[in-house]
C-alpha positions, 0 to 999 in steps of 0.5 A: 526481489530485486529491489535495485531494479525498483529504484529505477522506477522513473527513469529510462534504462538505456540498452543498446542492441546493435544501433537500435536503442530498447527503452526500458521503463518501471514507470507504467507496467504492461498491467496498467490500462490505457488512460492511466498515467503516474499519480504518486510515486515515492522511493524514499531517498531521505528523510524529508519523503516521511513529509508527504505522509499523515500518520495515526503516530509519527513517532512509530515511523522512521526512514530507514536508510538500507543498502540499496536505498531508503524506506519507510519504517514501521518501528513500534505500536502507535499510540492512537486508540482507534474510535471503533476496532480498526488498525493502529498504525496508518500513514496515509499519503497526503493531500492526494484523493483517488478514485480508480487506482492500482497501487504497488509498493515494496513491503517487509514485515519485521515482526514475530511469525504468527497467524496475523503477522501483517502489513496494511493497505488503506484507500477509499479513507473519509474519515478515521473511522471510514475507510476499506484496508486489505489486511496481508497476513500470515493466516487467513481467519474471520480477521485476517487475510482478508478486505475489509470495510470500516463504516463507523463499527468495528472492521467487518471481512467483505472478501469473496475469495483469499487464498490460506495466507502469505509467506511474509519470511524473515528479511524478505521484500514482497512486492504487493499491487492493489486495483481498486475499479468503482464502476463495479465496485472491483477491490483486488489485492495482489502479492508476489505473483501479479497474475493471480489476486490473493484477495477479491472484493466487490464492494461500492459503499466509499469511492473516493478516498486517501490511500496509505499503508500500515498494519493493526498491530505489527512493524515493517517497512514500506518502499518504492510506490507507485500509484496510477489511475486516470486522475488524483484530487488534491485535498488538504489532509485533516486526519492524522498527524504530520511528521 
């Protein structure tokens, strides 16, 4: 993936054909329905972006300043011990609410291969033991590769498709889109390919919440976000930790 191209997201790419200028924009891809604007983006060009974030564990991450530009690193385990069985490690992006969405991100796993290598996105967050994650792994299974809600119990799968898993690699930046729609209730989770969903849920029980990313129990990087959606409510984060 290209990831230089990303770090332009925000800003017009001048080209010239003959007389005639081509704007080129990252800001709103042609997936994004009318009415939706650009409610949160962050590329992480230094260490002060970790602010915006609230974290189970602000010692597990770190910026990580890379080649061709920053990132949001998941270093280590968190030390948090969740109420009910749910992920570990969760940076949630503060003080932002959203309802309707479609969230994209850069994300690399940095951990060992196995089944439930993963990375972690959270939205629809109440509390620390409410909230829905889609859980991007290696192999699907009953607990992994799957959408999942937490309602004070431990984590239970609410996906009626996922495809067999992902290929995280190793070294390897894939790009991951989340489209969340209350109407009907609509969760669909994207990799790579930004036609075909590898995850679908329909699911109406939290419609409104903060959004993250994270992962149950492995490390990796997040950068280049992106969030629209037809509006945001801004409301002090009380979960978590600030870095």
């Amino acid at each position: 993936m290209n990831r230089t191209f990303s770090k332009l997201a925000g800003t017009a790419v001048l080209a010239i054909v003959g007389f005639e200028p081509i704007v080129f924009s990252a800001d709103k891809p042609a997936n994004v329905p009318e009415g939706y604007k650009l409610l949160y983006s962050q590329s992480f060009e230094d260490e002060a972006s970790r602010k915006d974030f609230r974290m189970t564990d602000p010692e597990a991450w770190k910026f990580s300043k890379e080649e061709k530009g920053g990132a949001m690193e998941l270093v280590k385990q968190s030390n948090y011990k969740p109420a009910v069985r749910s992920p570990v490690n969760i940076a949630l992006v503060a003080d932002k609410v959203f309802g309707d969405f479609i969230l994209e991100a850069d994300m690399i796993q940095t951990g060992k291969e196995y089944g439930h290598r993963d990375m972690c996105l959270f939205f629809g967050m109440k509390e620390p033991t409410k909230f829905y994650y889609a859980h991007i792994a290696t192999a699907a299974d009953p607990n992994a590769h799957n959408i999942f809600i937490v309602n004070d119990k431990p984590r239970t799968n609410i996906a009626k498709e996922t495809t067999k898993g992902v290929n995280w690699g190793l070294g390897v930046w894939h790009k991951v889109r989340l489209e969340r729609k209350n109407s009907d209730g609509s969760i669909k989770v994207y990799f790579d390919d930004m036609t075909k969903p590898i995850m679908v849920a329909e699911n109406k029980t939290f419609e409104k919440g903060y959004l993250g990313f994270g992962s149950f129990d492995d490390t990796g990087k997040v950068d280049n976000i992106r969030i629209w959606g037809p509006s945001v409510e801004t409301k002090p984060t009380e979960l978590f930790s600030k870095p």
